[in-house]
C-alpha positions as CSV (number, residue, x, y, z in Angstrom):
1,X,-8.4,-5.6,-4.4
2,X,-12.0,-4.8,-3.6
3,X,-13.0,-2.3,-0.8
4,X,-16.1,-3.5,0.9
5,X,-18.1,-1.4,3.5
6,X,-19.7,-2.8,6.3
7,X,-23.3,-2.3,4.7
8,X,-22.3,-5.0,2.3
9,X,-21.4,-2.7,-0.5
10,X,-18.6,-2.8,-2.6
11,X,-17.6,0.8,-3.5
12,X,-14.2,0.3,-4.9
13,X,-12.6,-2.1,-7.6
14,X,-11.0,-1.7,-10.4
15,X,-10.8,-4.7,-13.1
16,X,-8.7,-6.4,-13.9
17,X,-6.0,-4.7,-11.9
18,X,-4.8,-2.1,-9.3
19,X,-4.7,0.4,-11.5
20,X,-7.4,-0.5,-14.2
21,X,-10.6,1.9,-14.5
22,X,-12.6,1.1,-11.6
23,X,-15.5,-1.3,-12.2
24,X,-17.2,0.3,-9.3
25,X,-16.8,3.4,-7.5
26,X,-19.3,5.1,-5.5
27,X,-16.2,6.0,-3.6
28,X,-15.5,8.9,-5.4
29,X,-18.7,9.1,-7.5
30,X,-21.7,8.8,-5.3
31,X,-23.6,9.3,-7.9
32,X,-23.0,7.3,-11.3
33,X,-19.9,5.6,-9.9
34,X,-21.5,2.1,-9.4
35,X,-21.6,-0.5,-6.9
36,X,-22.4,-4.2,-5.5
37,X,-24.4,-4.3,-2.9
38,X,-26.0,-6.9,-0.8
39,X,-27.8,-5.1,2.4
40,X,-29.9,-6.5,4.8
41,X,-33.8,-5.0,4.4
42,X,-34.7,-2.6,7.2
43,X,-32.4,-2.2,10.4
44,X,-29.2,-4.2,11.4
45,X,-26.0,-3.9,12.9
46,X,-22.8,-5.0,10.6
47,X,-19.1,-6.5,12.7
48,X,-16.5,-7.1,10.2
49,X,-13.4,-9.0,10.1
50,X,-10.8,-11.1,8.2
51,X,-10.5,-14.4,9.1
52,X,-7.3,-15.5,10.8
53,X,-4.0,-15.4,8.6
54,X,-6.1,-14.9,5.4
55,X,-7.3,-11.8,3.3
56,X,-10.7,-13.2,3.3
57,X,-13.3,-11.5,5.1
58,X,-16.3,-11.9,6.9
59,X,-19.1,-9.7,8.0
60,X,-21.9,-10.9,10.5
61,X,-25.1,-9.0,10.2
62,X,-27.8,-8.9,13.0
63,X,-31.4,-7.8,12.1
64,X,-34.4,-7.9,14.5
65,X,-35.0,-11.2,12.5
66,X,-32.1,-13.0,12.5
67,X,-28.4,-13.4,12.1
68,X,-26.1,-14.0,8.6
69,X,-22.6,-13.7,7.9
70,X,-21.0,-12.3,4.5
71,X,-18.0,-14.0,3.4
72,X,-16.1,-12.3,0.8
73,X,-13.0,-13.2,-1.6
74,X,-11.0,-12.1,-4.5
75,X,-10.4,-15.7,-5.6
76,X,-7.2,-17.3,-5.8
77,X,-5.9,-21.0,-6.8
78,X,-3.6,-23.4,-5.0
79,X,-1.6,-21.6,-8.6
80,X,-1.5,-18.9,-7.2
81,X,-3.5,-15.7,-9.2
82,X,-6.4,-16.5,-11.4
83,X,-6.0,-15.5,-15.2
84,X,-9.5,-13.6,-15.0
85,X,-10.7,-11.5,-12.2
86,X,-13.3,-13.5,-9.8
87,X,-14.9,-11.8,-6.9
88,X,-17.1,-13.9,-5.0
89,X,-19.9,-13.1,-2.0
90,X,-21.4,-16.1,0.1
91,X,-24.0,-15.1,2.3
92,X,-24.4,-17.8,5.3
93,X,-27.9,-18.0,7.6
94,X,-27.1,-18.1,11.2
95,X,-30.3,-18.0,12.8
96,X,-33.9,-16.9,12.1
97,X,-34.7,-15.2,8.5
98,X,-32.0,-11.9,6.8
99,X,-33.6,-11.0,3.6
100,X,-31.1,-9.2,1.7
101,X,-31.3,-6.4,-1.6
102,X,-29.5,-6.5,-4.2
103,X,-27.7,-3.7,-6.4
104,X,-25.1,-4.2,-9.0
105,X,-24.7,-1.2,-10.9
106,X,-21.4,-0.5,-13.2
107,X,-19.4,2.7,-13.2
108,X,-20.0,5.0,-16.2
109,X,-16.7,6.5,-15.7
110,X,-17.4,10.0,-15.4
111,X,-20.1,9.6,-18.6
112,X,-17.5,8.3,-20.8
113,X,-19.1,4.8,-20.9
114,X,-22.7,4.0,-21.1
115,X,-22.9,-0.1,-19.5
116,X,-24.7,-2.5,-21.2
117,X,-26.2,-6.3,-21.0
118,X,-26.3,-8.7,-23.8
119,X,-26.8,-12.7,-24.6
120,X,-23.7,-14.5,-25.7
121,X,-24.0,-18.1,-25.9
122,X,-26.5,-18.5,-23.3
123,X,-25.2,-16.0,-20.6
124,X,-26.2,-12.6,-19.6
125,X,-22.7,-10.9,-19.9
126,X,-22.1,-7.3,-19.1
127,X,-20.0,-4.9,-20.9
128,X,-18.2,-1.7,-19.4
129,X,-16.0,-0.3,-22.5
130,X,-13.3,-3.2,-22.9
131,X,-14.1,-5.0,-19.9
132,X,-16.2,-8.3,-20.3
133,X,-18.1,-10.2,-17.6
134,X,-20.8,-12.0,-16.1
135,X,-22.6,-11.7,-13.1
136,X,-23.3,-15.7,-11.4
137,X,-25.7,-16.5,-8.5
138,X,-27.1,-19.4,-6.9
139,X,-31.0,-20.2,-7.0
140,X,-32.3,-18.3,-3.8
141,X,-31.3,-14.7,-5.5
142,X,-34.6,-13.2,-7.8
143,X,-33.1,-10.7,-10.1
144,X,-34.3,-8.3,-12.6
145,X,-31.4,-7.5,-15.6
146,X,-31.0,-4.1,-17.1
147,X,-27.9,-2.5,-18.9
148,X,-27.8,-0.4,-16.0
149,X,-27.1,-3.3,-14.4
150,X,-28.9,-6.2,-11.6
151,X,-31.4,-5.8,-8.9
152,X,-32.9,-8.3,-7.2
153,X,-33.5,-10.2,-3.2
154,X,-32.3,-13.2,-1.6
155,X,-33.4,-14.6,1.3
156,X,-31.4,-16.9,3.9
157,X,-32.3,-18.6,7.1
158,X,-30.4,-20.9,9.6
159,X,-28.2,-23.3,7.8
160,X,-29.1,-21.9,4.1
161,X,-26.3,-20.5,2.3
162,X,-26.5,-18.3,-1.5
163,X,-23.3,-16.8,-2.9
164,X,-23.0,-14.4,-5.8
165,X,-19.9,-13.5,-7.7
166,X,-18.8,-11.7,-10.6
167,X,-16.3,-13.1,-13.4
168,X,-14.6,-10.2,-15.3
169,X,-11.9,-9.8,-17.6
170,X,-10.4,-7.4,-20.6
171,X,-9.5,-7.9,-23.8
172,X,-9.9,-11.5,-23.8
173,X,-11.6,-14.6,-23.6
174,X,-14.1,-15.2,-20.4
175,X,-14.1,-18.3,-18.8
176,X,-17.6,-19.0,-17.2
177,X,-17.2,-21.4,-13.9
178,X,-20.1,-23.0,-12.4
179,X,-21.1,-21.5,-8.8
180,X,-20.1,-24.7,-7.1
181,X,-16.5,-24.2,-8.4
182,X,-16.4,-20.2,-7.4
183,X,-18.4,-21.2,-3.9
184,X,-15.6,-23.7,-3.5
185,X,-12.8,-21.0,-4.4
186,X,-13.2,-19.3,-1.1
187,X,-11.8,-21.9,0.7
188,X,-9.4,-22.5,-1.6
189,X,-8.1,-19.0,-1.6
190,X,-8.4,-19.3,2.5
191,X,-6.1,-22.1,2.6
192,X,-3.9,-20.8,0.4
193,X,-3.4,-17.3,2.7
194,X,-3.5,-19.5,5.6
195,X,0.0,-21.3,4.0
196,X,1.6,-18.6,3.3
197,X,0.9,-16.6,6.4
198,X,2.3,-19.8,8.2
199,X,5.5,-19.6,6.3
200,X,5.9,-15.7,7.6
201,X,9.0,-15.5,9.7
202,X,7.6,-13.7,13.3
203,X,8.0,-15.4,16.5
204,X,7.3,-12.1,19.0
205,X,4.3,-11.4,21.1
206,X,2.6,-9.0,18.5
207,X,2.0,-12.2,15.3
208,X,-0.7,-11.6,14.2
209,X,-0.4,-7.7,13.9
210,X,2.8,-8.7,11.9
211,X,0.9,-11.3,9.8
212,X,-1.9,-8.8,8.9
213,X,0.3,-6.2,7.9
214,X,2.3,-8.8,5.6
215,X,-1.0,-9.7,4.7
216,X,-2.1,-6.6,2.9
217,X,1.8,-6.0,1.3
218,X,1.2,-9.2,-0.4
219,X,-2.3,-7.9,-1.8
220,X,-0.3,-5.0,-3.1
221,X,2.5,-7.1,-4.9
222,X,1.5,-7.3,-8.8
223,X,2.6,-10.6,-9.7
224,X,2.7,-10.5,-13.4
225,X,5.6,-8.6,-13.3
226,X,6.6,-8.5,-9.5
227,X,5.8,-4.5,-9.1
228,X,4.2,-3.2,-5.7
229,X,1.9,-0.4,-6.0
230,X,1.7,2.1,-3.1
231,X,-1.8,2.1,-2.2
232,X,-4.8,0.3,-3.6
233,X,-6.8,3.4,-4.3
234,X,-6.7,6.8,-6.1
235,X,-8.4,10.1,-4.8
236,X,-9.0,9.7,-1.4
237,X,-8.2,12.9,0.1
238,X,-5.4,13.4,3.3
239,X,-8.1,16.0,4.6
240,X,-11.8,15.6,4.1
241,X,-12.8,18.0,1.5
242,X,-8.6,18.9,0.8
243,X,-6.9,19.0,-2.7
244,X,-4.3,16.5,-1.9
245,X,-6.0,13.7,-3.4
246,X,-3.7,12.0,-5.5
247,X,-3.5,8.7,-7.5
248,X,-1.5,5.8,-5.4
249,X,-2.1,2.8,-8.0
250,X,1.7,2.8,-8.9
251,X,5.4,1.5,-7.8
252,X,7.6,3.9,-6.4
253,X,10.8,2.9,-6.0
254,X,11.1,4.3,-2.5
255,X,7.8,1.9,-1.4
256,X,9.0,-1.3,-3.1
257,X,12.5,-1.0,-1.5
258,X,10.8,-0.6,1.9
259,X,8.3,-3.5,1.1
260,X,11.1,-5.7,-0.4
261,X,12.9,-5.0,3.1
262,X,9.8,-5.8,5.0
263,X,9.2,-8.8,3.1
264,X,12.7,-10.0,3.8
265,X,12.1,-9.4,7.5
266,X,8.8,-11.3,7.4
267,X,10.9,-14.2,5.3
268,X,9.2,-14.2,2.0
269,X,12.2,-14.5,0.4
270,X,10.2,-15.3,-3.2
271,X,8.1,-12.1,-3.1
272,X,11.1,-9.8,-2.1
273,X,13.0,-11.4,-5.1
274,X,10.4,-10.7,-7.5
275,X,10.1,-7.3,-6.6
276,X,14.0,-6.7,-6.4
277,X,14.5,-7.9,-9.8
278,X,11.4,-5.6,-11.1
279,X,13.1,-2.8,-9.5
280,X,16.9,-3.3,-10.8
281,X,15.1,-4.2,-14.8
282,X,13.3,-0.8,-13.9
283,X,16.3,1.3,-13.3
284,X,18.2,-0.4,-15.7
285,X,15.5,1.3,-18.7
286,X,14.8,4.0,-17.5
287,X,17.6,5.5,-14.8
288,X,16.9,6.7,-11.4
289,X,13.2,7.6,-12.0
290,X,10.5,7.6,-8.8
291,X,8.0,5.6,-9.8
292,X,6.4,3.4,-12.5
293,X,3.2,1.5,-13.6
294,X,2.7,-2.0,-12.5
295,X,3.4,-2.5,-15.9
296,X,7.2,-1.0,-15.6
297,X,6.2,2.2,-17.8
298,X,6.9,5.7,-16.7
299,X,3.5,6.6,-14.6
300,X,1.4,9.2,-17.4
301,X,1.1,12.5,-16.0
302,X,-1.8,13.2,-14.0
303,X,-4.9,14.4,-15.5
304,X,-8.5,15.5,-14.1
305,X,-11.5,13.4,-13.9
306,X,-14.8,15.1,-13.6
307,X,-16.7,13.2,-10.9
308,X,-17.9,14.5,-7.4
309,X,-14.9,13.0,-5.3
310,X,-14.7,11.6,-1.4
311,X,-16.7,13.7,0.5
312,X,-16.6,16.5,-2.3
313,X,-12.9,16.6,-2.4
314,X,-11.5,17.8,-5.2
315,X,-10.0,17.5,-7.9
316,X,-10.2,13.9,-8.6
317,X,-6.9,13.0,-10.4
318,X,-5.4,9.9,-12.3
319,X,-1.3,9.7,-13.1
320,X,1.0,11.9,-10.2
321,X,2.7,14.3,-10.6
322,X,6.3,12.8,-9.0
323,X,6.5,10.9,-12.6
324,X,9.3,13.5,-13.6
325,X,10.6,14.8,-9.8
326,X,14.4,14.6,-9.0
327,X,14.2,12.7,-6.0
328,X,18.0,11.3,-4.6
329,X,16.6,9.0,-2.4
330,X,15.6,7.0,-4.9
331,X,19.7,6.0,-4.9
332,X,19.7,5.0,-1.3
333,X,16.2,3.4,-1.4
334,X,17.8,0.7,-3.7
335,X,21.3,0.6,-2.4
336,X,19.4,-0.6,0.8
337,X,17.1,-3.2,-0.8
338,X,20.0,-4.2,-2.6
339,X,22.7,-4.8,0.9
340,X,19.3,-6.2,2.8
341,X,18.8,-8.8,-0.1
342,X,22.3,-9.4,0.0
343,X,22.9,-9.8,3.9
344,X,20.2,-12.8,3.7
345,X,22.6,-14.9,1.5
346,X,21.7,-13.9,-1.0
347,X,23.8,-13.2,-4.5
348,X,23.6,-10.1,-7.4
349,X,24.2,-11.4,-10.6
350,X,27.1,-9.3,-13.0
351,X,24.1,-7.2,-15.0
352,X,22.0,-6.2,-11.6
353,X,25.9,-5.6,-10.2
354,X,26.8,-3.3,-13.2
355,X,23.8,-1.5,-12.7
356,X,23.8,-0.8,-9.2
357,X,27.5,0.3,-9.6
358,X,26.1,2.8,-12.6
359,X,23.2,4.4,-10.2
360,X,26.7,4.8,-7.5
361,X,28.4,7.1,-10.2
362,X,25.4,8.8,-10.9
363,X,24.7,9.6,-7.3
364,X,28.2,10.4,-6.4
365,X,28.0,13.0,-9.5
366,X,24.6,14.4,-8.8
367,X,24.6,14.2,-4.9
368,X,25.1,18.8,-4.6
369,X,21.6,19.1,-6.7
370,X,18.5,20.0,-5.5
371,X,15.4,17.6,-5.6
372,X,12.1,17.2,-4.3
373,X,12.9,14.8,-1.4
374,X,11.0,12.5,0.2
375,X,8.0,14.4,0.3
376,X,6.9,15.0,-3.1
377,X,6.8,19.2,-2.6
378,X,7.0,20.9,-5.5
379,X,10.0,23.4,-4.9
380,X,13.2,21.9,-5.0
381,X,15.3,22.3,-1.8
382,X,18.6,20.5,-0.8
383,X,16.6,18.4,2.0
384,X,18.5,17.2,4.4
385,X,17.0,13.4,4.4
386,X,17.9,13.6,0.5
387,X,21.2,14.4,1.3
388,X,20.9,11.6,4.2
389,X,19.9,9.2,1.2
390,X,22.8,9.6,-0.6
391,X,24.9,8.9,1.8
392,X,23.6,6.0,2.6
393,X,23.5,4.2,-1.1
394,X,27.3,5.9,-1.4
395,X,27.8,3.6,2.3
396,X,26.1,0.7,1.0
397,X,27.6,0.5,-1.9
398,X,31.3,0.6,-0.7
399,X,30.2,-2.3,1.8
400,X,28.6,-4.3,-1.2
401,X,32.3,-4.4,-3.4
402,X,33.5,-4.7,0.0
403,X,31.9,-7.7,-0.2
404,X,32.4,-8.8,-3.2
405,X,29.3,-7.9,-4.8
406,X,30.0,-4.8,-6.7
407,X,33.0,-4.1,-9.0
408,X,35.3,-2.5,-6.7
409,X,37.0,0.1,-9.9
410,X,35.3,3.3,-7.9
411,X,35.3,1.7,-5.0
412,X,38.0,4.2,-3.0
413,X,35.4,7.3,-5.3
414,X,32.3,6.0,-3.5
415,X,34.2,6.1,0.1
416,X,35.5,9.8,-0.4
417,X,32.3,11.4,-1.8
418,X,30.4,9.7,1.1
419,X,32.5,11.0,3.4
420,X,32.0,14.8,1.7
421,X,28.2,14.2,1.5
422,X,28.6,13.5,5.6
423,X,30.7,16.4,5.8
424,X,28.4,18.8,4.3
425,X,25.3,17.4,6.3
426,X,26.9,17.9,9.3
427,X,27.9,21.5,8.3
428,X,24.7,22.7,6.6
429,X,22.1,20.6,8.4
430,X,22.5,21.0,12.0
431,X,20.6,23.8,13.4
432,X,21.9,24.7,17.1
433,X,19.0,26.6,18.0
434,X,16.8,23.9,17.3
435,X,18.8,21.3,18.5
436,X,18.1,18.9,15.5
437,X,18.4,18.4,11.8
438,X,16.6,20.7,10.0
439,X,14.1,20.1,7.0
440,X,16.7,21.6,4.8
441,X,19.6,24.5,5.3
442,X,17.8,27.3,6.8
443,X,14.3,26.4,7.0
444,X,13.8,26.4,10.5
445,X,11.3,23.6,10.1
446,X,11.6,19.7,11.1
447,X,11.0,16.7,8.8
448,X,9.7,13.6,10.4
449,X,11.3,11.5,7.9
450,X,15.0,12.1,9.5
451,X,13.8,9.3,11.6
452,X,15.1,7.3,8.9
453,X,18.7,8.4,9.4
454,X,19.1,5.8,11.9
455,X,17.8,2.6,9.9
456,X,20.5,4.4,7.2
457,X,22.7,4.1,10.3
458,X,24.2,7.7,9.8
459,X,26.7,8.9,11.7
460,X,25.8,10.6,15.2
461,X,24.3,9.1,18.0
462,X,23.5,12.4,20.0
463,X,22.5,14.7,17.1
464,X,19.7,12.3,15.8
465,X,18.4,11.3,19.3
466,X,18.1,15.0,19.8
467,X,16.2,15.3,16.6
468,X,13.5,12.8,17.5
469,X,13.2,14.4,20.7
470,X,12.3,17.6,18.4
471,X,10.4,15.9,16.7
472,X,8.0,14.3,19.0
473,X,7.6,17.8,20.4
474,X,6.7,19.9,16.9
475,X,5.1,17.4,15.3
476,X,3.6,15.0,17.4
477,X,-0.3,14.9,17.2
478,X,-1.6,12.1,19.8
479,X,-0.6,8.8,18.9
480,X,0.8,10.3,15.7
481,X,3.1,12.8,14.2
482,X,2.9,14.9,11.1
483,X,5.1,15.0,8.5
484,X,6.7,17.9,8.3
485,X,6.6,21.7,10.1
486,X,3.1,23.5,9.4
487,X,2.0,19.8,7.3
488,X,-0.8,19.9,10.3
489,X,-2.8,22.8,8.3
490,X,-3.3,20.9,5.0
491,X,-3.4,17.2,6.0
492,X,-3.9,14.7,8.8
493,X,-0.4,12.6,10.8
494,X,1.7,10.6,8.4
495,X,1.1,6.8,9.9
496,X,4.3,6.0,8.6
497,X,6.3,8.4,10.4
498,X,4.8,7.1,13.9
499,X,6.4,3.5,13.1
500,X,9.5,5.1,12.1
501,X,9.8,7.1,15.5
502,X,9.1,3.5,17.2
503,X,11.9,1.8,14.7
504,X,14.3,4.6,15.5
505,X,14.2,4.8,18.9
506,X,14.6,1.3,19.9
507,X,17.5,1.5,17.3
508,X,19.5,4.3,19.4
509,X,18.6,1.7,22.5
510,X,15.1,3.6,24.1
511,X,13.4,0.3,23.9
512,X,11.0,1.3,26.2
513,X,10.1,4.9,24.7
514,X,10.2,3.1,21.1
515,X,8.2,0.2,22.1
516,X,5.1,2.5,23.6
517,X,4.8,4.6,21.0
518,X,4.5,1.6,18.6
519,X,2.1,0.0,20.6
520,X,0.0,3.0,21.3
521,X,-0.2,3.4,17.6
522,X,-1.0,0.1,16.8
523,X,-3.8,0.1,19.1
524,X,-5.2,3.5,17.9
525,X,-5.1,1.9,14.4
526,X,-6.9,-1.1,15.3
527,X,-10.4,0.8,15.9
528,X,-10.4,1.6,12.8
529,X,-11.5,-1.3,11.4
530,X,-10.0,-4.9,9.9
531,X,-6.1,-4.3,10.7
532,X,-5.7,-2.3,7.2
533,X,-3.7,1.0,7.4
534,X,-4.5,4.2,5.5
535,X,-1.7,6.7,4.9
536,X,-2.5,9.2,7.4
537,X,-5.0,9.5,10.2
538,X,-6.5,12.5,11.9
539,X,-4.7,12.9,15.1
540,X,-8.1,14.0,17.4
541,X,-10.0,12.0,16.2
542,X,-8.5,8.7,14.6
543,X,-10.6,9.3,11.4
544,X,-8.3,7.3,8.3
545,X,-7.3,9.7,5.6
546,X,-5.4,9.3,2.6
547,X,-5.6,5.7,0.5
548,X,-5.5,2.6,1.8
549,X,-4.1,-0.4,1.9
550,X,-0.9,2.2,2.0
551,X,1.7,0.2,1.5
552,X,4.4,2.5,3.7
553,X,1.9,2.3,6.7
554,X,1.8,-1.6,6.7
555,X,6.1,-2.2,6.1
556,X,7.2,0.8,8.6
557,X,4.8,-1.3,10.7
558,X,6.6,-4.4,10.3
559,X,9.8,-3.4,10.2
560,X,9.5,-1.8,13.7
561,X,7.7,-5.1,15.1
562,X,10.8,-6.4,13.6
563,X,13.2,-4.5,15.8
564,X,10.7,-4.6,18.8
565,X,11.7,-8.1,19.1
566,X,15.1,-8.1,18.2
567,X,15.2,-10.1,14.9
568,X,17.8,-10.5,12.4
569,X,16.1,-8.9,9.0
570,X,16.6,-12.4,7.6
């Protein structure tokens, strides 16, 4: 995934995948972090968009000299992904004369690299530590070659067209294609998005929202191994000049459940096995961890990097910090997936059944411990959506050897403990004087997340309408809601949460309430650009905060079009 700006730079990609060292980045490092820019000389005005059912996008540029459009894409084969990373830029004349500049300068990687050019068998090929590439263009573009990288100009008039692309890969052989072949990629990669956005399962009013939104989960599903990384990015900050600015290049568990649930909804069937599987291989190496690399290691822990940051906000960090967290809801995350796979017809094979019925053990063991919840926070409480979590993989579960699809030896174990961990929820969690379910036992605070509880169908009608009604009071912001009690003086609302408000609502039978605050949302959303979602947003004035594509934003947003329009998750 590249992240191009509506000058016609490219401040963001990393090579050759999500989580890679970025090949540019003057999103973080204004200064030395690189870019690819093709800008229009002298004044113009920039209107950007995707093209329908397709992550390829366009840009139209208006000068006082004439019109051009920008068409951009990370290139694909009717194969499916490419073996080598190809990004290519077409520049289209509309009318009169756009001359445009450009700058391709390589990230140094906070110093530790120093880019350079050389000639191997008759190509100009760059070099950016282990990455190898080449930078292709069509005869109108004049360009001047440095190891700092390409300058040059291109001009275009009505009916010209020039195109530009980069090959890249890492640690192996390049492939050099002719530009024909790359020009003729774009469309390629088009009507490939185009065929599988028509295979997407949505027949309500709101398709092409939905389409979009499974749109960017599929940019976010790794498929050499079938992992989904939360976000696209790493660094941006969840307030402008804040220190909660973390790395989101990884798989949680928590997000890939929710995508592999999404997916099902949206019927790609194919993707939400791939990911499933990666999950259950995941937990059966490693145990109930939060999340991995898109590689299926434990995520490294995270570690400074010495460059300005967005907007100055700092620190800069790669690796999280949730690598090692106790986090229960890991358990009912996959317990979830795993009965939402399952109620599509689908089947668990005996080793993905054995391990699903080891995590069941495990939770009915450790459910009275203290974690980190949902959230991340760094001081273990017994959270009351953590507690929620559990059970709801300890329901699940009994409903999967119910049906035939877990041994049923603990079956009758899995039943009583469920019914404790209900027990104790309703005994510990329920505040009277707040008329809701609190954060945790004694806080006094709200979590927005308790929205969930009624996707997890727990127990209580009255209680957890009477909770979203709290919650729409403390923590509502605007369109938007915060994720937690005081969350407002550190960070911006938590996208995510407003969806699951929507979802929950229309669950517990407020259609009406649900579906306005989903559509209110949506539209706030929609100024912001192409259709893709940050993680949070600032609630006055709809600036986007946090990284982006987020993952959690896009699914919670198609899960509640989902329920808006009252279809089966199959």
């Amino acid at each position: 995934m590249a992240l191009s700006g509506a000058d016609g730079s490219i401040d963001w990609w990393c090579v050759p995948n999500l989580d890679s060292p970025p090949l540019f980045n003057r999103l973080l490092d204004p200064p030395e972090g690189g870019r690819f820019a093709l800008t229009p000389e002298g004044p113009f005005e920039s209107y950007q968009r995707y093209r329908a059912d397709s992550n390829v996008c366009e840009t139209i540029f208006v000068t006082p000299n004439g019109t051009a459009r920008m068409v951009e894409s990370l290139n694909s084969s009717t194969a499916g992904r490419l073996p080598w990373a190809e990004l290519a830029r077409r520049i289209e004349g509309l009318s009169g004369e756009v001359t445009f500049s450009l700058e391709l300068l390589f990230s140094r990687r906070a110093d530790a690299v120093s880019p350079y050019q050389s000639h191997i068998g008759g190509h100009a090929v760059f070099h950016v530590e282990r990455v190898l590439g080449v930078f292709l263009h069509s005869t109108g573009f004049v360009v001047d070659r440095s190891d700092e990288g390409v300058r040059g100009k291109v001009k275009v008039c009505a009916g010209r067209r020039e195109l530009a692309a980069i090959v890249a890969g890492q640690d192996e052989p390049l492939v050099v294609p002719g530009i024909e072949e790359i020009d003729g990629r774009i469309e390629t990669s088009h009507d490939e998005w185009q065929r599988w956005a028509k295979g997407v399962k949505y027949d309500g009013p709101h398709r092409d929202e939905f389409v979009r939104s499974a749109l960017a989960l599929k940019l976010l599903l790794y498929s050499p191994t079938g992992a989904i990384a939360a976000a696209a990015t790493a660094g941006l900050p969840e307030r402008s000049g804040g220190d909660k600015n973390y790395d989101y290049r990884y798989a949680w568990v928590r997000d890939a459940g929710y995508t592999v649930k999404a997916f099902l909804a949206a019927g790609a069937h194919a993707e939400a096995k791939a990911a499933f599987s990666w999950l259950l291989k995941r937990l059966c190496e490693f145990g109930p961890r939060v999340c991995f690399t898109l590689q299926g290691e434990p995520v490294p822990e995270p570690r400074r990097i010495d460059i300005p940051g967005y907007r100055h906000s700092q620190p800069v960090l790669v690796g999280n910090a949730a690598t090692n967290q106790r986090q229960q809801g890991v358990y009912g995350d996959i317990f979830e997936t795993a009965h939402r796979f399952v109620d599509c017809g689908n089947i668990l094979d005996s080793s993905s059944a054995l391990v699903l019925a080891k995590l069941a053990d495990q939770c009915a063991d450790g459910w009275r411990q203290k974690d980190s919840g949902i959230w991340e926070l760094p001081t273990p409480e017994h959270y009351t959506n953590s507690k929620i979590s559990c059970w709801q993989a300890l329901a699940r579960a009994v409903e999967l050897a119910d049906g035939g699809q877990l041994p049923t030896t603990c079956r009758d174990r899995w039943l009583r403990e469920r019914d404790r961990i209900a027990e104790w929820i309703g005994t510990h969690c329920w505040s009277e004087e707040m008329q809701a379910y609190e954060f945790y036992p004694g806080s006094g605070r709200l979590d927005a997340s308790l929205a969930l509880a009624v996707r997890f169908r727990f127990d209580g009608h009255d209680r957890l309408a009477a909770t979203l009604d709290a919650i729409d009071r403390e923590l509502g912001c605007g369109d938007f809601h915060y994720r937690y009690s005081e969350a407002d003086q550190e960070e911006g609302c938590f996208v995510a949460c407003t969806f699951w408000m929507a979802e929950a609502r229309m669950l517990l039978g407020q259609h009406k309430h649900g579906a306005e605050t989903l559509l209110r949302a949506q539209a706030a959303l929609a100024q912001r650009g192409v259709g893709v979602f940050s993680e949070m947003v600032d609630g006055n004035s709809g600036t986007f905060l946090g990284n982006l594509p987020q993952g959690l934003s896009h699914l919670a947003h198609v899960m509640a079009l989902d329920v808006m329009t009252s279809q089966k998750p199959c």
